[in-house]
GUKOLGU-533002 format. One line per field, with one value per residue: x, y, z of N, C-alpha, C in turn. Coordinates in pm, whole numbers, plus 50000, padded with zeros to 5 digits. Layout:
<sites>
nc1 c(X:...)
nc2 c(Y:...)
nc3 c(Z:...)
cac1 c(X:...)
cac2 c(Y:...)
cac3 c(Z:...)
cc1 c(X:...)
cc2 c(Y:...)
cc3 c(Z:...)
</sites>
This chain:
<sites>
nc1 c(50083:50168:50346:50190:50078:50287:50398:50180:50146:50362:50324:50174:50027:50193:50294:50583:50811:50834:50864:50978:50944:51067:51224:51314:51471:51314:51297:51191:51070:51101:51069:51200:51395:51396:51561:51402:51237:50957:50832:51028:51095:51290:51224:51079:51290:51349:51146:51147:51111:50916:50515:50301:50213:50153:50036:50099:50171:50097:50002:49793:49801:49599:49771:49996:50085:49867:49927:50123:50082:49931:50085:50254:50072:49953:50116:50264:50123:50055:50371:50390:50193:50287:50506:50530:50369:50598:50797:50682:50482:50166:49978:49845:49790:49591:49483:49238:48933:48643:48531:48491:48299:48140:47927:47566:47247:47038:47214:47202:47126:47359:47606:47708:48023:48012:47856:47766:48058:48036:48202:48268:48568:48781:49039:49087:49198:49002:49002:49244:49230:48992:49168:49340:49174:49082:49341:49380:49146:49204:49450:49494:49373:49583:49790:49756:49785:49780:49675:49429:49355:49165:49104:48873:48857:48620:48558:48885:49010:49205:49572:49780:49613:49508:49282:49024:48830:48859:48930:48708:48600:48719:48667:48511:48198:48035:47985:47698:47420:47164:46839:46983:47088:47341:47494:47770:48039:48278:48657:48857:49244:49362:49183:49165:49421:49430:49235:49364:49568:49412:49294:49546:49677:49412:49341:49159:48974:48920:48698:48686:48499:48575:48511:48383:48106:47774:47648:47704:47451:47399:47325:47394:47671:47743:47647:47817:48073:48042:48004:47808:47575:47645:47382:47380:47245:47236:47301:47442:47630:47813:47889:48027:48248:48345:48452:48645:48797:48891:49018:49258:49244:49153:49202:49042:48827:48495:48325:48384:48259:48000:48065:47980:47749:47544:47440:47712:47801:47892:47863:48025:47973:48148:48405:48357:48254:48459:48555:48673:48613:48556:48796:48667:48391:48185:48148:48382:48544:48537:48580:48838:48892:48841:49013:49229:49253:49268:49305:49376:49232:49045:48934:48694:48846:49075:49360:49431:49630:49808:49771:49600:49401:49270:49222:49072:48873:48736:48578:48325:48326:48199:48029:48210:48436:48293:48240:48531:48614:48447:48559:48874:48785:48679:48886:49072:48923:48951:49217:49302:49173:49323:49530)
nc2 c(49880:50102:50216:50180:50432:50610:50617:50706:50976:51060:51128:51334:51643:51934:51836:51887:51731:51416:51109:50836:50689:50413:50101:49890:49955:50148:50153:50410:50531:50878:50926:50970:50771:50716:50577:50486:50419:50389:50350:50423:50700:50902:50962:51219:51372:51273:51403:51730:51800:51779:51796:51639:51346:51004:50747:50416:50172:49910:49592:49365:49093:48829:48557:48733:48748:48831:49068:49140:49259:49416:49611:49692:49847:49993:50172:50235:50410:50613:50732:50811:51041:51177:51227:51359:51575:51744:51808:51997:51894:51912:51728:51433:51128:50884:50520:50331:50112:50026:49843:49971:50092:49868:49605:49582:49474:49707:49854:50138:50136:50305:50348:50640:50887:51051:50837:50646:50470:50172:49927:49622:49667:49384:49316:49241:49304:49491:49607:49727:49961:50061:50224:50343:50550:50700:50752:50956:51111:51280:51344:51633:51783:51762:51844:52144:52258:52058:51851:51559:51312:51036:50735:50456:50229:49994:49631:49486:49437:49276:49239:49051:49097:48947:48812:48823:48844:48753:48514:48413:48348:48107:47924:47568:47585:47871:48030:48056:48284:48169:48354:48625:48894:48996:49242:49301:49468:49600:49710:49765:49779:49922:50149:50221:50297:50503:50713:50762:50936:51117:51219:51320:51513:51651:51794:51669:51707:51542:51258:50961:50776:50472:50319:50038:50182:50147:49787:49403:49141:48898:48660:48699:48696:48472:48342:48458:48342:48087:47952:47759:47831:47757:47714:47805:47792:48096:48082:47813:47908:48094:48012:47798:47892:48109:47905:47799:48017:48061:47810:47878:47779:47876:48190:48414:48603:48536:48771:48852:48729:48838:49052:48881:48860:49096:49421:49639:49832:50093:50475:50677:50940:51150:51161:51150:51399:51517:51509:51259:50914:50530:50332:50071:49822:49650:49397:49329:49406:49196:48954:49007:48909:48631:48585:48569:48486:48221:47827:47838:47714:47727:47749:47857:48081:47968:47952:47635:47407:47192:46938:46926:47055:46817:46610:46721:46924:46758:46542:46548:46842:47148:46941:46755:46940:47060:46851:46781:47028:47010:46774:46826:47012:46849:46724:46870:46949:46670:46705:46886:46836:46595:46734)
nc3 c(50000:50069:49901:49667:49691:49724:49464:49356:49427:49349:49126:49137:49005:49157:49366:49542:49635:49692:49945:50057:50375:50530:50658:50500:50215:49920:49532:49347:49083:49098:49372:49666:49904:50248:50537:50787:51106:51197:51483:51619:51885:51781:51522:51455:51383:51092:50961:50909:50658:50585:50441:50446:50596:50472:50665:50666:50759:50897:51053:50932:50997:51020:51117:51326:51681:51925:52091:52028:51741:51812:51954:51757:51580:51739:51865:51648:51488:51733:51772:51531:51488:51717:51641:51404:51492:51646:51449:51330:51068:50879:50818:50932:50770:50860:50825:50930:50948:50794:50974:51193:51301:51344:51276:51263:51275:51304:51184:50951:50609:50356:50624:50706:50755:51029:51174:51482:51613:51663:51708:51886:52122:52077:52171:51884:51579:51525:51731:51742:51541:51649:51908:51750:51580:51872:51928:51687:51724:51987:51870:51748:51923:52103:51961:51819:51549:51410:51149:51118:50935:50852:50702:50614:50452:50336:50295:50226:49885:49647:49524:49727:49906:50236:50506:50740:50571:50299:50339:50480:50230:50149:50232:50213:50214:50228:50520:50667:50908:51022:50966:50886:50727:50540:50397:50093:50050:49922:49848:49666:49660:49481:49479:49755:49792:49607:49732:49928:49886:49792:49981:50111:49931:49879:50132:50323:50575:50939:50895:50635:50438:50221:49956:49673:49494:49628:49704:49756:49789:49963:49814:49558:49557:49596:49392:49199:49316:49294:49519:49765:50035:50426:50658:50955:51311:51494:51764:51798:51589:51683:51893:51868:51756:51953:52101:51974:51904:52179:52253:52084:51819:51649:51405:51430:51662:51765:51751:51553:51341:51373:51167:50882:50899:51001:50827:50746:50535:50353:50312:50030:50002:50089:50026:49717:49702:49671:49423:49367:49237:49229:49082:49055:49048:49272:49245:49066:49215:49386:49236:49150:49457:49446:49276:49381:49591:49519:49503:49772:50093:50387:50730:50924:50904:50977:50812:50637:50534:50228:50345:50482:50384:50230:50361:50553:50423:50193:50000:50136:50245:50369:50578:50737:50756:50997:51127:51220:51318:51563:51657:51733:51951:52113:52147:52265:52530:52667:52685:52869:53108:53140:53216)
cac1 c(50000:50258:50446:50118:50138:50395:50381:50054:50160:50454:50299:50043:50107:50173:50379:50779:50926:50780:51002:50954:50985:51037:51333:51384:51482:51277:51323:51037:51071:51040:51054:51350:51382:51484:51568:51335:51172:50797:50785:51119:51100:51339:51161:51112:51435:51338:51027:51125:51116:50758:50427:50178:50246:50050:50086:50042:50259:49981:50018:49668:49791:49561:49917:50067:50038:49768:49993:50264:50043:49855:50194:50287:50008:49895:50261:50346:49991:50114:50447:50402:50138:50393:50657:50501:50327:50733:50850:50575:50405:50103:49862:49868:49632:49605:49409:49163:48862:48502:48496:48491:48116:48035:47806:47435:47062:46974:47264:47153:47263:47509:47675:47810:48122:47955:47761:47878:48125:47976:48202:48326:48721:48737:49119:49122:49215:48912:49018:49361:49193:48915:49219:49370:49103:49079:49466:49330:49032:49293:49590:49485:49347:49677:49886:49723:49823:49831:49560:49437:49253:49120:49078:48828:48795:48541:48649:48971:49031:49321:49694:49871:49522:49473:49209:48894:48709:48914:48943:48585:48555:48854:48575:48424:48091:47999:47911:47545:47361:47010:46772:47052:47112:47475:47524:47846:48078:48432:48713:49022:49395:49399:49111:49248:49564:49395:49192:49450:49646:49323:49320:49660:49681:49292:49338:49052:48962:48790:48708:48642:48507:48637:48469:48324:47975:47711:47711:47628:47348:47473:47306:47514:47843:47727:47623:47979:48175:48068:47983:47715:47614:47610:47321:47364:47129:47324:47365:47584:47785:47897:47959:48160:48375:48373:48500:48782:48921:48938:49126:49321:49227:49105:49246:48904:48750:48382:48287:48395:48127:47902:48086:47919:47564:47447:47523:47814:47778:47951:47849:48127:47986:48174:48515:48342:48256:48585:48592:48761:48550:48620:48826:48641:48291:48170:48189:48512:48661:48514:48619:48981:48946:48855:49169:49406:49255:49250:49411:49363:49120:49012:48757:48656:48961:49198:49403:49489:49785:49760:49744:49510:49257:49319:49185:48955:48777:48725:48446:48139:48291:48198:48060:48340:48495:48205:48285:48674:48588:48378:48627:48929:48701:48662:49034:49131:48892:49030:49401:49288:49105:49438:49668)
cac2 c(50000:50218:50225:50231:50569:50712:50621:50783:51069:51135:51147:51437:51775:52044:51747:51928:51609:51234:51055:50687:50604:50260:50010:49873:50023:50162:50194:50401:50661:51026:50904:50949:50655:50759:50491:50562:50337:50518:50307:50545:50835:50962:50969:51348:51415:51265:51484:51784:51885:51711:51858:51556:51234:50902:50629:50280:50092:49842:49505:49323:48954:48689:48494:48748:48695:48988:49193:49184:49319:49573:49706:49748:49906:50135:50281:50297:50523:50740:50774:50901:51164:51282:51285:51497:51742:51788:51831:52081:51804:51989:51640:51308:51044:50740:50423:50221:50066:50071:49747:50076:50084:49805:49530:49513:49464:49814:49974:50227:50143:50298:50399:50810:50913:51065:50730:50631:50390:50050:49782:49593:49659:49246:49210:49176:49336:49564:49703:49845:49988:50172:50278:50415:50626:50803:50851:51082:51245:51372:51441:51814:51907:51800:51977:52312:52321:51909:51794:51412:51223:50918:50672:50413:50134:49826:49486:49510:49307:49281:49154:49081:49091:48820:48906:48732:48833:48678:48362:48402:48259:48035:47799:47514:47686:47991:48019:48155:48265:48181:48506:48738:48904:49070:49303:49262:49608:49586:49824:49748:49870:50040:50237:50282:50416:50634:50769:50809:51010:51256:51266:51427:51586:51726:51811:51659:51689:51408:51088:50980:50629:50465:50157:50051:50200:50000:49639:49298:49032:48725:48535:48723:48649:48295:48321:48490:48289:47919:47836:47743:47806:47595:47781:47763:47873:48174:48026:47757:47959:48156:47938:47691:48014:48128:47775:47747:48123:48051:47735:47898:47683:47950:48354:48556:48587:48517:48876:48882:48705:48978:49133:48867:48842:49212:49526:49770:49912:50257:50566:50749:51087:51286:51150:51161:51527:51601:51427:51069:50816:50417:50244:49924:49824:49571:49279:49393:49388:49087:48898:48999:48850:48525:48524:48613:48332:48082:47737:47863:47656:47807:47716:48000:48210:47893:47849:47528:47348:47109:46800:46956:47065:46727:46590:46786:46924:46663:46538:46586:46991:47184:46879:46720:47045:47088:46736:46797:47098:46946:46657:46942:47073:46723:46687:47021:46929:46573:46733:46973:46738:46495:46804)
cac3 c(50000:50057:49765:49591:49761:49701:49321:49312:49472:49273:49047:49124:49000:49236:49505:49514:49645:49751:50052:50131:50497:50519:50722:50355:50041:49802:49476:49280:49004:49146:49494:49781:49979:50384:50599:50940:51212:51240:51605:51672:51921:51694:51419:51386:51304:50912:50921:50920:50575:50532:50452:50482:50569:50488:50757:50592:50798:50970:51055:50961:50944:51068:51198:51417:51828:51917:52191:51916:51650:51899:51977:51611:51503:51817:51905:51522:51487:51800:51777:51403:51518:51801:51574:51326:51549:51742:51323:51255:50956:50905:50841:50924:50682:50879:50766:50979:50876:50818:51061:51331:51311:51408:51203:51389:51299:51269:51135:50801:50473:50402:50715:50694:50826:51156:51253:51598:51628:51737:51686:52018:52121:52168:52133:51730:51459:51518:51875:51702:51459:51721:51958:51641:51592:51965:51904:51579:51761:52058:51840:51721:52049:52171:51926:51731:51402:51322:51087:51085:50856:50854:50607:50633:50421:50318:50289:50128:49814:49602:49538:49877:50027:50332:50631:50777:50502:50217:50449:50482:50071:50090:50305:50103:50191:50277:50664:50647:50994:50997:50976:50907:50555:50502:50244:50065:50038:49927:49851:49632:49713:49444:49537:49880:49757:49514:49832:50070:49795:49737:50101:50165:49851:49860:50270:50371:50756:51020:50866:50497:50436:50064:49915:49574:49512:49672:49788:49708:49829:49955:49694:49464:49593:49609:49204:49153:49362:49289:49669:49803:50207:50496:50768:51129:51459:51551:51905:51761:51494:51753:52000:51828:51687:52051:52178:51842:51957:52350:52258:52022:51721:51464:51490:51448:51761:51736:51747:51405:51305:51304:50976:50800:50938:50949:50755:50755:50421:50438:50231:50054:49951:50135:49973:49620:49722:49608:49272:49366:49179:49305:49000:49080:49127:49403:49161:48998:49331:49446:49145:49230:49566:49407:49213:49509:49667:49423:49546:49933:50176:50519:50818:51039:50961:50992:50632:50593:50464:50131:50396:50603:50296:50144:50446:50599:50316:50079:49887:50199:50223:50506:50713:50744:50832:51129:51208:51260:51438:51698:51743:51783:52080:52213:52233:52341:52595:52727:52743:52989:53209:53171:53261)
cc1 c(50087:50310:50337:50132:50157:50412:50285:50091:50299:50429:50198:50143:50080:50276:50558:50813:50773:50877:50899:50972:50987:51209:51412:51405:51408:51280:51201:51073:51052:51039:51209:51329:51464:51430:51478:51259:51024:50762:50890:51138:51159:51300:51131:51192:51388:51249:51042:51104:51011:50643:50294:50248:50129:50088:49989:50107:50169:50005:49824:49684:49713:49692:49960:49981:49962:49852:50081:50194:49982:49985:50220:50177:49963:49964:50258:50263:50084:50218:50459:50363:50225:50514:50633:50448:50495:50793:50784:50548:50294:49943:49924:49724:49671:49462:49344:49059:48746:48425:48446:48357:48091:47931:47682:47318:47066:47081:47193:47215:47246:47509:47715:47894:48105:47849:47882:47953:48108:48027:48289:48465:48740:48890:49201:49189:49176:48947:49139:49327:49066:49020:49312:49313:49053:49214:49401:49290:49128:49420:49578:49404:49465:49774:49814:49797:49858:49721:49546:49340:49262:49038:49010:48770:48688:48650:48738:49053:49121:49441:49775:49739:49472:49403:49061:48807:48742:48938:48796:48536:48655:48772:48523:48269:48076:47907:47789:47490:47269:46971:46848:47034:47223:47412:47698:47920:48245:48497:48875:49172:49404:49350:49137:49355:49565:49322:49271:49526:49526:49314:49419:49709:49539:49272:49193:49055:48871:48818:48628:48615:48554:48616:48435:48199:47872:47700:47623:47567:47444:47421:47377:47672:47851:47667:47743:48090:48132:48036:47867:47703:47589:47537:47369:47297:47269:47437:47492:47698:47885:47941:48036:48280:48441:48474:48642:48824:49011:49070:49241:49361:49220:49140:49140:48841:48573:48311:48275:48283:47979:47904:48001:47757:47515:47521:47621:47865:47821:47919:48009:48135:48082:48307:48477:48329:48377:48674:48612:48613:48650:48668:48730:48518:48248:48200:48276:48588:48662:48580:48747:49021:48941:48995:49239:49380:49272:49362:49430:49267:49137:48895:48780:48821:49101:49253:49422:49578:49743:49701:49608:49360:49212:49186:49012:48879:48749:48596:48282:48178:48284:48116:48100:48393:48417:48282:48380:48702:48590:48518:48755:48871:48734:48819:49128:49079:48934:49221:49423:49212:49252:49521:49594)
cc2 c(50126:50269:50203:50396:50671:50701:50707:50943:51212:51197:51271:51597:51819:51980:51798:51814:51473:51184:50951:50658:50476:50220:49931:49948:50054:50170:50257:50558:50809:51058:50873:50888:50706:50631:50514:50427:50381:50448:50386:50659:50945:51028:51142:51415:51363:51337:51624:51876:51813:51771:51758:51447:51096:50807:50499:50137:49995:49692:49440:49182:48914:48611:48564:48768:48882:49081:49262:49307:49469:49683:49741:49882:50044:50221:50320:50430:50657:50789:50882:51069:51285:51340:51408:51619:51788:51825:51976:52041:51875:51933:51554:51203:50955:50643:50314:50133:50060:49990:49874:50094:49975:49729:49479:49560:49549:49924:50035:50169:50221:50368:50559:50774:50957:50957:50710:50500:50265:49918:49750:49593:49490:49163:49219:49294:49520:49673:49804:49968:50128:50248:50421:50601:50728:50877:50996:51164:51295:51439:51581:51845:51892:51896:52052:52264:52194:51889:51683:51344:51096:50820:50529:50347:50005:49770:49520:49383:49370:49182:49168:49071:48973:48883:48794:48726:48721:48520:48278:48312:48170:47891:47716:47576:47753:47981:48129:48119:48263:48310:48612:48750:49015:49095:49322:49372:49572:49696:49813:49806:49977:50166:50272:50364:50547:50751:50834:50915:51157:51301:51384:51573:51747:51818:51848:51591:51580:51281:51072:50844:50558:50276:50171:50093:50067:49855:49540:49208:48948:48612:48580:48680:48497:48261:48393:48443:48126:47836:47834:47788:47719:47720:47682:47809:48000:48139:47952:47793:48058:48155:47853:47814:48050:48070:47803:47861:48062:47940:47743:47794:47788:48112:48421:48467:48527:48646:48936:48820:48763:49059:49074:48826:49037:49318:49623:49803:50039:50390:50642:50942:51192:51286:51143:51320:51620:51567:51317:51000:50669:50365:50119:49912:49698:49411:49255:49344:49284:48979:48908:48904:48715:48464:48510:48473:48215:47943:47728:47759:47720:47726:47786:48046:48128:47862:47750:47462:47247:46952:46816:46978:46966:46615:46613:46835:46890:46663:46572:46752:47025:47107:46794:46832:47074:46959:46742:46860:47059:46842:46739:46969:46967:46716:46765:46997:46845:46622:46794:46923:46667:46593:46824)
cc3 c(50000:49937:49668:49554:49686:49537:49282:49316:49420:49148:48971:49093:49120:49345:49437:49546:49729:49802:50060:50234:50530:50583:50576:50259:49925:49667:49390:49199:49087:49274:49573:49901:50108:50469:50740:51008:51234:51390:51675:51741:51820:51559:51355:51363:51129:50890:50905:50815:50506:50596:50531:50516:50609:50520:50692:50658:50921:50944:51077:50961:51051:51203:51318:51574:51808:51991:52081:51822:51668:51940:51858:51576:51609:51807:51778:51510:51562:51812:51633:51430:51626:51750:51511:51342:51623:51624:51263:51114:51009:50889:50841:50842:50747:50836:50890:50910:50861:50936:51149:51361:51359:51289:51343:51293:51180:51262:51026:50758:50393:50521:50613:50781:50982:51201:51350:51571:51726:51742:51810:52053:52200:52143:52015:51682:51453:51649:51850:51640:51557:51795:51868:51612:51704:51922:51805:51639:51882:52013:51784:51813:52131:52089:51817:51640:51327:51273:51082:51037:50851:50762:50637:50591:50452:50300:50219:50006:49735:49569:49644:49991:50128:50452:50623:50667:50357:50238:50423:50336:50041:50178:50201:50065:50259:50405:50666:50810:50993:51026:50960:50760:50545:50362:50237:50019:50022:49849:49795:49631:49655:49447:49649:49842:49688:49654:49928:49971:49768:49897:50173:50111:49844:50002:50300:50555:50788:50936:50705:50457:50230:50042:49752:49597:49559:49718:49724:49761:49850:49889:49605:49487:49633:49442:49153:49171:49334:49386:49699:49970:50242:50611:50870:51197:51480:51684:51866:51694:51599:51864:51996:51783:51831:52112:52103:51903:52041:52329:52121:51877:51574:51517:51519:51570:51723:51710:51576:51306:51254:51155:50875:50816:50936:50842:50777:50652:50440:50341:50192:49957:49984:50060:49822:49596:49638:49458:49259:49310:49211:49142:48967:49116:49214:49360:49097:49117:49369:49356:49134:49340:49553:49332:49327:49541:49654:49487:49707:49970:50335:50582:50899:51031:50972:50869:50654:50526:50344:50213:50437:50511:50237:50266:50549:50527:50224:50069:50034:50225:50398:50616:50799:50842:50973:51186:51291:51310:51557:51740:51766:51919:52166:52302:52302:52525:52703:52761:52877:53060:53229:53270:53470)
</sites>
């Protein structure tokens, strides 16, 4: 994403210079590569001859341990914002996500940029991502004269893209909760990058959400994607997800669950307001995320290895995969009785 960026950005008239901050080496037409740490106290020492800067440096893997990842991503957030208000940088664009709302019931569709922020700090992915966001709303009442925007993608699909939701179609079938009806909203890199670039460039204040127009049915993304679902009682889908966290079987908490049972559809007038149009439309993007994925297998969030899909999701599919679940549980269970 970065080095989307900064390509983009070099590319805009009116930008005197483009700098790369990054621990590796860049190499990118038009662009001056500075070696910097952004988790660094130090760090405003490289800033000081920078106007905007767009923080992309976010750890969203699935894989890494949660303290680890919560430290990456919180400190990197605040140390940037301290750096660049002690540099006099005169905005910061950082990137969270539209998860920040919250999927329930009786959200609107689409979500605006001023809907409250409803989604539970439970830990994930999602709790960095809300703490993120106070950092923002206190860093220009702590320092006068710093601007911070906030970028706030849908699902994000793409090349390089891996995350619950992409996981989410790498299942033999599609985990459907009885009585619920998701709508289907996604948001490709390159549309992010194009966003975050009108962002810094356009100096747009508060929060700016950036998806493809509109969203798709989950019978559509089950007539685009090839899968079929498998329903569950709510109670159980999110009590066996519950169970697989606690015993550290599958990464997404259960909370996550919610993304794909109600809506969090996000409006993005206010960032079209200023001309940006999305490259990509909801089926465009989605049809990307099928490629990326291609050859993957997943259950609740867990990839799987060639043995393991070979195995476990063979010819009966996802209930098999319930099966191998449940008996997982069982034995998680008996160890900790033995111990």
């Amino acid at each position: 994403m970065g080095r989307a960026v900064a390509a983009q950005v070099a590319a805009s008239p009116g930008v005197r210079k483009t700098i790369a901050l990054d621990q590796e080496p860049v190499d990118l037409p038009d662009v001056t590569y500075r070696k910097a740490d952004i988790r660094d106290p130090a760090l405003a020492e490289q800033l000081a001859d920078i106007d905007v800067i767009v923080h992309t440096d976010l750890d969203t893997s699935l894989d890494t341990e949660a303290s680890a990842r919560t430290a990456w991503n919180v400190r990197g957030a605040q140390t940037v914002l301290t750096a660049a208000a002690a540099a006099g940088v005169g905005r910061v664009v950082l990137v969270t996500s539209a998860m920040v709302y919250g999927a329930l019931p009786d959200n609107p569709v689409p979500l605006p940029e001023d809907a409250p922020l409803r989604a539970i700090p439970d830990g994930s992915l999602v709790a960095d991502y809300l703490e993120i966001e106070q950092l923002a709303e206190r860093a220009p009442k702590a320092h006068p004269g710093l601007a911070v925007t906030v970028v706030r993608p849908a699902a994000l699909a793409g090349p390089g893209v891996d995350t619950v939701f992409t996981r989410h179609f790498e299942a033999p079938r599609l985990l459907m909760v009885k009585d619920t009806e998701p709508c289907w909203q996604f948001c490709h890199v390159d549309d992010l990058a194009s966003a975050l670039v009108q962002a810094a460039i356009g100096e747009i204040d508060g929060q700016i959400n950036v998806a493809s127009d509109g969203w798709l049915s989950q019978q559509q993304v089950e007539e685009l994607s090839g899968l079929r679902r498998m329903e569950l009682p709510e109670a159980l889908a999110l009590g066996a997800a519950e169970r697989l966290h606690r015993l550290r079987l599958t990464p997404a908490p259960a909370t996550d669950l919610q993304y794909v049972m109600h809506p969090w559809a996000v409006s993005t007038d206010r960032l079209k307001a200023t001309g940006w149009e999305p490259g990509y439309t909801n089926t465009e993007a989605f049809q990307e995320l099928l490629l990326e994925i291609h050859g993957h297998h997943a259950a609740l969030a867990r990839r799987l290895g060639k043995k393991d899909a070979a195995t476990t999701l063979g010819a009966a599919g996802a209930t098999v995969a319930l099966v191998g679940t449940a008996a997982l549980v069982r034995r998680a269970r008996k160890k900790r009785r033995g111990a």
